[in-house]
C-alpha positions as CSV (number, residue, x, y, z in Angstrom):
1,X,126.7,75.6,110.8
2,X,125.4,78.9,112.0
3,X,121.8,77.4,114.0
4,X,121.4,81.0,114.7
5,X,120.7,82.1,111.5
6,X,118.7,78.8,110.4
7,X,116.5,78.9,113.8
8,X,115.5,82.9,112.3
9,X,114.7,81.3,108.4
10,X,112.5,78.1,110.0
11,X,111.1,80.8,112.6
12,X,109.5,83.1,109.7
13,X,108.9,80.5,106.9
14,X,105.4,80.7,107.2
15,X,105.6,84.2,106.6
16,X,108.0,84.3,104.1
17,X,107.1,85.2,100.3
18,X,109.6,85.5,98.0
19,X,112.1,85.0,100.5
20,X,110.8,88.3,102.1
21,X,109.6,88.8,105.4
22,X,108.5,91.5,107.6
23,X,108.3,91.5,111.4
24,X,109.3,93.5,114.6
25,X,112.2,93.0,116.3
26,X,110.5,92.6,119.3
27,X,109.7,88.5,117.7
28,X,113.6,88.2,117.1
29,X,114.5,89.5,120.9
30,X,112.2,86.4,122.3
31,X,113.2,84.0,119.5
32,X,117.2,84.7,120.3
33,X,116.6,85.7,124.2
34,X,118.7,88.7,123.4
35,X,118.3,92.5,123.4
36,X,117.1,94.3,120.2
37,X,120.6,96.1,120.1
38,X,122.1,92.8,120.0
39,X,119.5,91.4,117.4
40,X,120.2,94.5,114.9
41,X,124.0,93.5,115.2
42,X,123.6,90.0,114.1
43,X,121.1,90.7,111.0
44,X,124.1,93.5,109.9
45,X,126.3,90.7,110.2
46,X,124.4,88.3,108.1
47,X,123.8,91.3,105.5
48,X,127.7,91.9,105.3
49,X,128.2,88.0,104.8
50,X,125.9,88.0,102.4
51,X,123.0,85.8,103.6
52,X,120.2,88.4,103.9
53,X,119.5,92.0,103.0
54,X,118.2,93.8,106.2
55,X,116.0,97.1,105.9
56,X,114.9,98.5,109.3
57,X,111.6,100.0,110.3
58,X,111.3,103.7,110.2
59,X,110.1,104.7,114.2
60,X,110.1,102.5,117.3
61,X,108.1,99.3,116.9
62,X,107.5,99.8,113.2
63,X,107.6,96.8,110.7
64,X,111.7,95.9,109.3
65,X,112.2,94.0,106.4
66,X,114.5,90.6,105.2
67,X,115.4,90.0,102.1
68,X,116.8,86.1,101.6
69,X,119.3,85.9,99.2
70,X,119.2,81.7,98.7
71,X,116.1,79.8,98.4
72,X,115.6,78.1,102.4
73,X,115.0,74.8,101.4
74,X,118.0,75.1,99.1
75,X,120.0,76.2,102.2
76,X,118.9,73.6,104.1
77,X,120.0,70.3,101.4
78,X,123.1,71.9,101.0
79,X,123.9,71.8,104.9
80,X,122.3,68.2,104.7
81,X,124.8,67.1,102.2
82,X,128.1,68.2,103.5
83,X,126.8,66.8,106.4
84,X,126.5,63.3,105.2
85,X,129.7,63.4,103.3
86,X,131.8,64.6,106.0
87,X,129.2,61.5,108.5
88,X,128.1,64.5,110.8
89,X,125.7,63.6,112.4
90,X,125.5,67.4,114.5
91,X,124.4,70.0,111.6
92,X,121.8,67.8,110.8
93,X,119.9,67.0,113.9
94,X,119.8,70.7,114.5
95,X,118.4,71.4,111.5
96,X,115.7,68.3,112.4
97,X,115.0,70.1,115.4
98,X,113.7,73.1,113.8
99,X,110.3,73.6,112.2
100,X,110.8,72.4,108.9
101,X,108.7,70.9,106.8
102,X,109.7,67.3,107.1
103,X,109.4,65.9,103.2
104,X,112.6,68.2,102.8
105,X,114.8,65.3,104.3
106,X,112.8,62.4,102.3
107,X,115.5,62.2,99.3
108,X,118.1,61.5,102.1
109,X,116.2,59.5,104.7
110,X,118.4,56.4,103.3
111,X,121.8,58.6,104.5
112,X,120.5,60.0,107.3
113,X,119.5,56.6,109.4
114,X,122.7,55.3,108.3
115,X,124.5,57.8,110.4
116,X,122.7,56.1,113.1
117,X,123.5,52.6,114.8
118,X,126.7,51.0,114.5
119,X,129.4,53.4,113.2
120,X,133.2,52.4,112.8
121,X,135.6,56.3,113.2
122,X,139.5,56.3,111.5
123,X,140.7,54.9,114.4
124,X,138.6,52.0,114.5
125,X,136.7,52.7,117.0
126,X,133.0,50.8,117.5
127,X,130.6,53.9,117.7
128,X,126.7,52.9,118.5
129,X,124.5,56.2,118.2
130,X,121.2,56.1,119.4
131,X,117.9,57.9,119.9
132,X,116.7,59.4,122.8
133,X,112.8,60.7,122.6
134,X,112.8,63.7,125.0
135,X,115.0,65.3,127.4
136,X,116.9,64.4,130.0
137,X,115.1,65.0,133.8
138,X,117.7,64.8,136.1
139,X,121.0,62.3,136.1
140,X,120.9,62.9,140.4
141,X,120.9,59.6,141.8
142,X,119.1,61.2,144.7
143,X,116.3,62.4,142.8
144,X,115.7,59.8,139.3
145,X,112.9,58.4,139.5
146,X,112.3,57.8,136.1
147,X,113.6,54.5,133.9
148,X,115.6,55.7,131.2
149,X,117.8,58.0,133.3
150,X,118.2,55.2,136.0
151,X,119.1,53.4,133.3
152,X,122.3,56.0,132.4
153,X,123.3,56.1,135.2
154,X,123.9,52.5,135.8
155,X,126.5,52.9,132.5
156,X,128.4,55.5,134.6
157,X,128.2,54.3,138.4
158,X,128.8,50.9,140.0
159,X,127.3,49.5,143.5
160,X,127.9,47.6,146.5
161,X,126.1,44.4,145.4
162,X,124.7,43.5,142.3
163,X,121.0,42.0,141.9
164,X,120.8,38.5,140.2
165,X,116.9,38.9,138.7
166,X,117.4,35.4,137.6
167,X,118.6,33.8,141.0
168,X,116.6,36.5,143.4
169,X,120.6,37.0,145.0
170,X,122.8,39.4,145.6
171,X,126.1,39.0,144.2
172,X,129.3,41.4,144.4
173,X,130.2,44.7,143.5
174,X,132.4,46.9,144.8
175,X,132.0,45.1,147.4
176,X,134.0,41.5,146.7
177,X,132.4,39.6,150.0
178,X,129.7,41.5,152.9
179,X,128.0,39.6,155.6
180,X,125.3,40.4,158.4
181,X,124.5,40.0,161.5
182,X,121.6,37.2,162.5
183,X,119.7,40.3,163.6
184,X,120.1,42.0,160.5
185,X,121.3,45.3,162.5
186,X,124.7,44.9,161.3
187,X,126.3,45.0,158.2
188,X,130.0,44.7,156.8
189,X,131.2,45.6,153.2
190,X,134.6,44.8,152.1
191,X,135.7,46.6,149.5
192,X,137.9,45.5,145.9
193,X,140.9,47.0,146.2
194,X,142.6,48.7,143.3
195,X,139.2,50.1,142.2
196,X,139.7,53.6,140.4
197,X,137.2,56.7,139.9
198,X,137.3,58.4,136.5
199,X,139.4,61.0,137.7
200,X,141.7,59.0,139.0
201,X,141.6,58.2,142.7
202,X,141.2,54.9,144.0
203,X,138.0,53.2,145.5
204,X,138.3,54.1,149.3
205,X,135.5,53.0,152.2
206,X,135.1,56.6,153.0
207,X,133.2,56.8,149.4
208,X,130.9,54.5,150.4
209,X,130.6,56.1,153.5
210,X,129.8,59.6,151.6
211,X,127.4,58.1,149.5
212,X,124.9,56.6,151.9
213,X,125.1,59.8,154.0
214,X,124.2,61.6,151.1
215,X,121.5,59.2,150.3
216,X,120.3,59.7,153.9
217,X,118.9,63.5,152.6
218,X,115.4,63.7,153.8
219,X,115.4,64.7,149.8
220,X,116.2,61.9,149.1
221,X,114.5,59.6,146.8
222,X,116.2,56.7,148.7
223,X,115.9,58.4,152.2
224,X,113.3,55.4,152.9
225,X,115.6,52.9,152.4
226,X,118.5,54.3,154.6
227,X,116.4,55.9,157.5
228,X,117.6,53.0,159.6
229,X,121.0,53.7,159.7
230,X,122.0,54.8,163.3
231,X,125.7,55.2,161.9
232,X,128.8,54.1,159.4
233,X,132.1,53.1,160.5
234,X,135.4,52.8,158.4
235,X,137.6,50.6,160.3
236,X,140.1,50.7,157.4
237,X,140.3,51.5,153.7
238,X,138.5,48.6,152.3
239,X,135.7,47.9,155.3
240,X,132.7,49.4,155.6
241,X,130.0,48.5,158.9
242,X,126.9,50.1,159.1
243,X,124.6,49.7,162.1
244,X,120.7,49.2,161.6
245,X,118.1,50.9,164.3
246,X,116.5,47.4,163.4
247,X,117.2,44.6,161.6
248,X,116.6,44.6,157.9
249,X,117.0,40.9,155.9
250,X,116.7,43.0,152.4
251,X,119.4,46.2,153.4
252,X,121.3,44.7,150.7
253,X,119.0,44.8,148.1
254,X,119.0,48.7,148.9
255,X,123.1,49.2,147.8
256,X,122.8,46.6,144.6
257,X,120.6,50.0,143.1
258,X,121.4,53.2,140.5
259,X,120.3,55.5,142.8
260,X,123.3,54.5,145.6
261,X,126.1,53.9,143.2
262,X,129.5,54.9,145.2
263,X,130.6,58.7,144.3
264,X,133.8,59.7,145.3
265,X,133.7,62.0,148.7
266,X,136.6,64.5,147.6
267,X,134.4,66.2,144.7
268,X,131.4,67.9,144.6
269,X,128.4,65.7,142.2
270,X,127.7,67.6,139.2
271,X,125.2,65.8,137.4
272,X,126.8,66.6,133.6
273,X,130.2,65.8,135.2
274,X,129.1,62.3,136.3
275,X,132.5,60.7,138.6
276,X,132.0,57.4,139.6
277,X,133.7,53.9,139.0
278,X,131.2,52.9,136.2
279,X,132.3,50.9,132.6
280,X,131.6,54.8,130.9
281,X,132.1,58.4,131.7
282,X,130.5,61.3,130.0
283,X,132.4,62.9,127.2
284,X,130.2,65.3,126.5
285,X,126.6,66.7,128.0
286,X,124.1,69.1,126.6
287,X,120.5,68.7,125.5
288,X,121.0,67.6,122.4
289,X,123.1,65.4,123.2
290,X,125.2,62.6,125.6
291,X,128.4,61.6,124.7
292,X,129.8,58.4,126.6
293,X,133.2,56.7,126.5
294,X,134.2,54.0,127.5
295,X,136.4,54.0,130.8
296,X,139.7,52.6,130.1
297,X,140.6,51.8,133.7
298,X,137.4,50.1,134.6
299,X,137.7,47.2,137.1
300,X,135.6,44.8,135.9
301,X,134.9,43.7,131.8
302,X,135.5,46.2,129.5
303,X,132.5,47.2,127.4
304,X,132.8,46.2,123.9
305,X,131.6,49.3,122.3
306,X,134.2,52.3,122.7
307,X,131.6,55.2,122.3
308,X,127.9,55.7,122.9
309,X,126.4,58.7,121.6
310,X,122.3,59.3,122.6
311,X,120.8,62.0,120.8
312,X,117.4,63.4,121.8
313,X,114.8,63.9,118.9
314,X,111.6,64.6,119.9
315,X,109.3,64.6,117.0
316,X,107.7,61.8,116.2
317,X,107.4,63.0,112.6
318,X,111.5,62.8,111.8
319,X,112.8,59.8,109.5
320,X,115.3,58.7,112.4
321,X,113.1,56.7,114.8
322,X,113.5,54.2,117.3
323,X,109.3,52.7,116.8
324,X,108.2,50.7,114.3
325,X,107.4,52.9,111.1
326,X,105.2,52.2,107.9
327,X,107.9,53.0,105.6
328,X,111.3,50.3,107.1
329,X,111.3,47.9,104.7
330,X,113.1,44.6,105.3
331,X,116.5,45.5,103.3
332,X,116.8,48.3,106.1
333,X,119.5,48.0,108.4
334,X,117.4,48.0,111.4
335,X,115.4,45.5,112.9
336,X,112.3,45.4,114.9
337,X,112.2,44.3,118.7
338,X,109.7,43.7,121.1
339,X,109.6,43.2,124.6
340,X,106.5,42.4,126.4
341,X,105.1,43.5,129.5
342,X,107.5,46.3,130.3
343,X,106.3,47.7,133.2
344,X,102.5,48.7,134.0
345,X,100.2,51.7,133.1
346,X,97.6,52.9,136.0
347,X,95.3,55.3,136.8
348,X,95.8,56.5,139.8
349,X,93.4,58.8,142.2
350,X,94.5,62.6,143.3
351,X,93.3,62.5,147.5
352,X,95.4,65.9,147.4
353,X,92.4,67.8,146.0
354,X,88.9,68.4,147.3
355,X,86.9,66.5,144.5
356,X,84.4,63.5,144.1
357,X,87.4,61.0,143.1
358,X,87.5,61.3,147.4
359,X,84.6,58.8,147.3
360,X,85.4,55.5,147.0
361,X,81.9,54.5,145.2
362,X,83.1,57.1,142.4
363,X,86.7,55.4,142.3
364,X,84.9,51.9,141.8
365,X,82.6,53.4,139.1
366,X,85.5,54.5,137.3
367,X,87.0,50.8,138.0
368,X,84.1,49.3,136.0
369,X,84.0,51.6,133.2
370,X,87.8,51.4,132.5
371,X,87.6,47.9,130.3
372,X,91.2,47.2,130.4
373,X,90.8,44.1,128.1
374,X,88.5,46.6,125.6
375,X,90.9,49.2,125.6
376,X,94.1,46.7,125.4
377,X,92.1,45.3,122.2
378,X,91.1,48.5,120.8
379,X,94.6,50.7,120.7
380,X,97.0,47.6,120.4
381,X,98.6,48.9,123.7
382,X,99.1,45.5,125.3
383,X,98.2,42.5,127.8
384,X,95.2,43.8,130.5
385,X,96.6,44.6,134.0
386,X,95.2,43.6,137.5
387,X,98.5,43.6,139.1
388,X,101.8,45.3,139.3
389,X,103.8,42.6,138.2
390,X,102.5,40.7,134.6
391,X,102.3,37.3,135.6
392,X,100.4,38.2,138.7
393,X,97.8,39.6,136.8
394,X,94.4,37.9,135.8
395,X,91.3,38.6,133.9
396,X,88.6,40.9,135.4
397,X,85.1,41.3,134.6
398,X,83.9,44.7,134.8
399,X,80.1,45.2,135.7
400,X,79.5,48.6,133.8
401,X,75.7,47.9,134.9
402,X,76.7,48.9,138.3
403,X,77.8,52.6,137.4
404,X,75.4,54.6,137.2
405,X,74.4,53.8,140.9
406,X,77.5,54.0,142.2
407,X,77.9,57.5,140.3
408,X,74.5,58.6,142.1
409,X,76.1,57.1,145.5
410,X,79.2,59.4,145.0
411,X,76.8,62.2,145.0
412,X,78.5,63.3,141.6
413,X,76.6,66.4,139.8
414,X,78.5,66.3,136.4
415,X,81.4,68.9,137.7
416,X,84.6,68.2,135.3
417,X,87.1,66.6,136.5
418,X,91.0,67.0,135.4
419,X,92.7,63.8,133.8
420,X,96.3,64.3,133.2
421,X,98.8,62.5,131.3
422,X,102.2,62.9,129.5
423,X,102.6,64.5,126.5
424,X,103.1,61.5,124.4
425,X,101.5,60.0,121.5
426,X,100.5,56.6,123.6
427,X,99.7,58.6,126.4
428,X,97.2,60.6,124.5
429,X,95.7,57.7,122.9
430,X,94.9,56.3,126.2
431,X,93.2,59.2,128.1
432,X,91.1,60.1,124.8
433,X,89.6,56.4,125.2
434,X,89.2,56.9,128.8
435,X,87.7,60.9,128.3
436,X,84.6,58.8,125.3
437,X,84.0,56.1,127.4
438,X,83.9,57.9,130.6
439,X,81.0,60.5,128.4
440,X,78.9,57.2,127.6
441,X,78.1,57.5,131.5
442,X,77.4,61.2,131.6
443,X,81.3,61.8,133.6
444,X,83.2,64.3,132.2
445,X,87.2,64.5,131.8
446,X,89.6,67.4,130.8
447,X,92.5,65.8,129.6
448,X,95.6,68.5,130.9
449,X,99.0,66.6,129.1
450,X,102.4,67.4,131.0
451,X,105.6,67.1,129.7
452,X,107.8,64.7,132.4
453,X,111.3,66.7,132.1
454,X,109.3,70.0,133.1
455,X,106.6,68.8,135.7
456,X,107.8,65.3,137.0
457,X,110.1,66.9,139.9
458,X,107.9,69.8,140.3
459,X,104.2,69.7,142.2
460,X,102.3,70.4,139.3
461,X,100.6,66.5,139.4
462,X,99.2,67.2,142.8
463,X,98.3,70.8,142.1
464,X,96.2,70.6,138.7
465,X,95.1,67.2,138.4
466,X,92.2,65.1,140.0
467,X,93.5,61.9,138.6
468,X,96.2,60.8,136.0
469,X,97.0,57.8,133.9
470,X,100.8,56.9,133.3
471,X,103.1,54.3,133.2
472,X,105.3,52.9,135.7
473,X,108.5,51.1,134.4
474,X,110.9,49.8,137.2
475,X,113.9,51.7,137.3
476,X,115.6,48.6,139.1
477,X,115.9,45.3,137.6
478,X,115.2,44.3,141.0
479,X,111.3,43.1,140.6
480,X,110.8,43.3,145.0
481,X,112.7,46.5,144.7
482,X,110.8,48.1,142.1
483,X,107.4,47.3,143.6
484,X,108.2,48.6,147.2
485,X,109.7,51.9,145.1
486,X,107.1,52.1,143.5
487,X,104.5,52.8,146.9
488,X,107.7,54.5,149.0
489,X,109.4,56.7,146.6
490,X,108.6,60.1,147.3
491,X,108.8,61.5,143.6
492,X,106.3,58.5,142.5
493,X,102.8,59.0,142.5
494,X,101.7,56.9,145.7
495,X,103.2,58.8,147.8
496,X,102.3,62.2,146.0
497,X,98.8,61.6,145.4
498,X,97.6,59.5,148.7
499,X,96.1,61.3,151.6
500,X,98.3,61.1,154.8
501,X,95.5,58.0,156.2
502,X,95.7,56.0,153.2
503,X,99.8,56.4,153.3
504,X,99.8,55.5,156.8
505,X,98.2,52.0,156.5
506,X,100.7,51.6,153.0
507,X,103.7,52.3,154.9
508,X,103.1,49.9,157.9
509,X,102.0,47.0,155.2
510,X,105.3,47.9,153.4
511,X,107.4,47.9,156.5
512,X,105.6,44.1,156.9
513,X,107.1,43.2,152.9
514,X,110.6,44.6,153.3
515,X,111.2,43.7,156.9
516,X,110.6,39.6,156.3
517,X,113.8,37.7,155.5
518,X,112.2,34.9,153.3
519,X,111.3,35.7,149.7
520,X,108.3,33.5,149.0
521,X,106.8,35.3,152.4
522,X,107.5,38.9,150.9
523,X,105.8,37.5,147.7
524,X,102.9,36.5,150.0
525,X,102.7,40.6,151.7
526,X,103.2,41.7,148.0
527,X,99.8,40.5,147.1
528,X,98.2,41.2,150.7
529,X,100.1,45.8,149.5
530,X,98.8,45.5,145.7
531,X,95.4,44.2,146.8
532,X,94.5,46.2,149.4
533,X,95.4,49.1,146.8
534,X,93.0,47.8,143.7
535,X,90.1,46.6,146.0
536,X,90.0,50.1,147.4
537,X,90.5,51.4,144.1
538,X,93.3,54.2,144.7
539,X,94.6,52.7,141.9
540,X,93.4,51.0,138.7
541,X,95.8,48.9,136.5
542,X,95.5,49.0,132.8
543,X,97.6,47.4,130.9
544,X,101.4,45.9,130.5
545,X,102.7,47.8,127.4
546,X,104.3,46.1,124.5
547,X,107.8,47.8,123.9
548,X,108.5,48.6,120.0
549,X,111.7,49.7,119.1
550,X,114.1,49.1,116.2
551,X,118.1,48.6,116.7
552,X,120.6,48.0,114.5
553,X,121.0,44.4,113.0
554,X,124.9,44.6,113.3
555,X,124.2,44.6,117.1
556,X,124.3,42.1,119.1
557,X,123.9,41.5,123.4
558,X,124.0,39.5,126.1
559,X,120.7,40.3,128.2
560,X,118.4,43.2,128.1
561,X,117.4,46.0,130.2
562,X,114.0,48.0,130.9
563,X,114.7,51.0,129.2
564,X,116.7,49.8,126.2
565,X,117.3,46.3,124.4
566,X,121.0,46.6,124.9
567,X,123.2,46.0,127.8
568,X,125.3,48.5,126.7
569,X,128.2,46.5,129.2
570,X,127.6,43.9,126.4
571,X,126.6,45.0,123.1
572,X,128.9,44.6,119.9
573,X,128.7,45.5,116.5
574,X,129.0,41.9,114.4
């Protein structure tokens, strides 16, 4: 399919009458991101196929003409249809991407779902497509911070340890046996031998030792965890010792993580070229589309499923979906699953800009008026939040009586403040709750939305927001992990958005949690960290989402994971 020529019919459909258009060329040189001398050539191209009759404008910047020779929606079915007989899947999610009126795909919604899921090619291989809502960020281990890409690139990378969420232990990885000293300054990795990168070269110590000196990076979204390292010996091919500045009981929760998985030292990381020892490797990368397969010479279980294809469609509005839609009925062939309490949404205070939120008795009005248990009720969004974890959390009452005083303490005069958010349709509902309710008390919001793969890694959060609600789901099935990422990593919020005083007295109560050996104790400094943060109100919790999502009922797993239902190390189509 020539997307070319179908991106120029959806780009002038609301123009066109008769299957005539007129317009300057100047619209086609931004809509191709070509030249007008390259433009002209491709409309003489399509005239001499056939497609279109082209009449230029007489004069520079004068009005041409395009004659369609076929109907567009009559175009578009046709493309549709080979499509689905030949089950290619690519021609038609280009043509989804496009703006095109939506109903035109209704007669083969049925076909077009069923080219998602479980698919079976000629050569009996177990395909499992899936959807992916927006754009990749960034698959650098060194600078995801986000869930669903920590979550690829656990399918392509492998670690030292491995966490046991069920146990709270470590258990091995690469590494078949480690052990520390009783200070905790010293530690010793030995490594599996036999242990082969996807292009080929076997698992050495000196990868290991390449990785954490990467991770070191003061770029480095794991540079907190490694910044004790004084240095890394390789005594042989298969050890590893690394020396501590200071003893750390929970330096081995650090390498069980995504964002350390081993690389190989004797190529450069590319992040659409993904080399590591994981049970996949990418077949194909672009941003439409991940292709993985699995990795034949993997080291551990082989994954059941031989292909896994994630295909990013953003509009909510398309028949292929991965939330719960009005019109899946039961004889569908996917099934609804939920998953409570994934993660938390917050609101979360800006101390980067000069505002009122600076005021503490403004932060606490703004405590009292967000209703978490009104708002949970209201939009169906999920179980009220007090705490980072869900079963920590407890039921608050607000006093809304006390806001207007605190307001008048604050000193604020009715200036607007700037709420931002993600550009998602939960998201959205959320801060348009917040924005009314916020109005019943005379404070007024802008809501600015942001779109994660273009602003997460960037500083416009700090820049043009005075405050912003979001989610945050652990990237690490590690829950201790998670929380202490959550206030140290440097592309999250807490350390974005708190004043250099506030993330002073954070770091030295984190350094308290991380630095104890005994995990009931570092439960004990997790409530003394997530306290401290809510009773000063840099923070309000919200809510712990409910996760909708439907998956194909030929699938079945062995254990979940925060971004998707499937272990993809485990799933198989029945």
């Amino acid at each position: 399919m020539d997307f070319v020529y179908y991106q120029l019919r959806a780009h002038f459909l609301k123009k066109e009458e008769n299957r005539q258009v007129s317009f300057r060329l100047t619209e086609l040189e931004e809509l191709w991101l070509c030249t007008i001398k390259q433009c002209k050539r491709r409309l003489k191209q399509y005239q001499e196929c056939g497609r279109l009759i082209y009449i230029p404008g007489r004069g520079r910047g004068n009005y041409s003409t395009l004659i369609f020779q076929e109907d567009f929606q009559t175009e578009v079915q046709l493309i549709v249809e080979k499509a689905l007989q030949d089950n290619s899947l690519t021609d038609v999610m280009e043509l989804l991407q496009l703006e095109i009126p939506k109903e035109w795909f209704e007669e083969v919604f049925k076909e077009i779902q069923g080219l998602f899921g479980v698919q079976q090619s000629s050569d009996d291989q177990d395909i499992l497509r899936y959807v992916l809502r927006r754009p990749i960020t960034s698959l650098d281990p060194l600078k995801t911070a986000v869930s669903r890409e920590a979550f690829l690139i656990r399918q392509f990378g492998d670690s030292l340890l491995i966490y046991d969420e069920r146990s709270h232990q470590l258990k091995p990885g690469l590494a078949h046996h480690w052990s520390a000293s009783k200070d905790y300054c010293s530690w010793t990795f030995f490594l599996r031998k036999g242990v082969r990168f996807h292009h080929g070269r076997t698992l050495t110590s000196e990868d290991v030792r390449h990785t954490l000196l990467r991770g070191k990076d003061a770029e480095s979204v794991v540079a907190w965890q490694l910044q004790n390292i004084l240095e890394i010996n390789c005594p042989d091919k298969f050890t590893v010792t690394i020396r501590l500045s200071k003893g750390e009981p929970f330096f081995g929760h650090y390498v069980s993580t995504g964002n350390l998985a081993i690389l190989p030292h004797d190529i450069v990381f590319e992040e659409r070229k993904w080399v590591s020892t994981g049970p996949f490797r990418i077949k194909e990368f672009s941003d439409r589309k991940i292709v993985l397969e699995v990795f034949e010479e993997y080291y551990g279980e082989r994954p059941l499923m031989d292909r896994i294809e994630f295909w990013v469609i953003e509009s909510r509005e398309l028949p292929v979906t991965v939330s719960t839609q009005a019109n899946v009925s039961e004889a569908d062939e996917y099934v609804e699953r939920r998953q409570k309490d994934v993660g938390v949404d917050f609101l979360i205070f800006n101390f980067q800009r000069l505002s009122v939120v600076q005021k503490p008795e403004f932060r606490e009005a703004l405590y009292h008026l967000l209703d978490s248990t009104q708002m949970a009720a209201e939009l169906e969004i999920g179980t009220p939040a007090s705490r980072f974890y869900p079963e920590k959390s407890y039921f608050e009452t607000k006093a809304v009586s006390k806001v207007d005083a605190l307001l008048k303490k604050a000193g604020y005069k009715g200036e607007t403040l700037i709420l931002g958010t993600f550009n998602s349709l939960e998201a959205r509902l959320k801060v348009q709750w917040l924005k009314d309710r916020a109005a019943e008390f005379g404070i007024m919001l802008e809501i600015k939305e942001l779109s994660i793969e273009d602003s997460f890694y960037t500083k416009e959060f700090e820049e043009q927001t005075d405050m912003m609600m979001m989610g945050d789901i652990p990237a690490a099935t590690d829950r201790e992990l998670a929380f202490l990422d959550f206030c140290c990593n440097p592309n999250l919020l807490c350390q974005r958005f708190f004043s250099n005083e506030i993330l002073t007295i954070l770091n030295h109560k984190v350094e308290k949690m991380k630095f104890n050996e005994d995990y009931n104790r570092r439960q004990q400094k997790y409530e003394e960290i997530d306290r401290w943060m809510t009773e000063n109100h840099y923070l309000v919790y919200v809510s712990h989402p409910i996760k909708r999502e439907l998956v194909h009922s030929t699938i079945e797993h062995q254990g979940g994971d925060s971004f998707s239902y499937l272990n993809l190390r485990t799933a198989w189509a029945e």
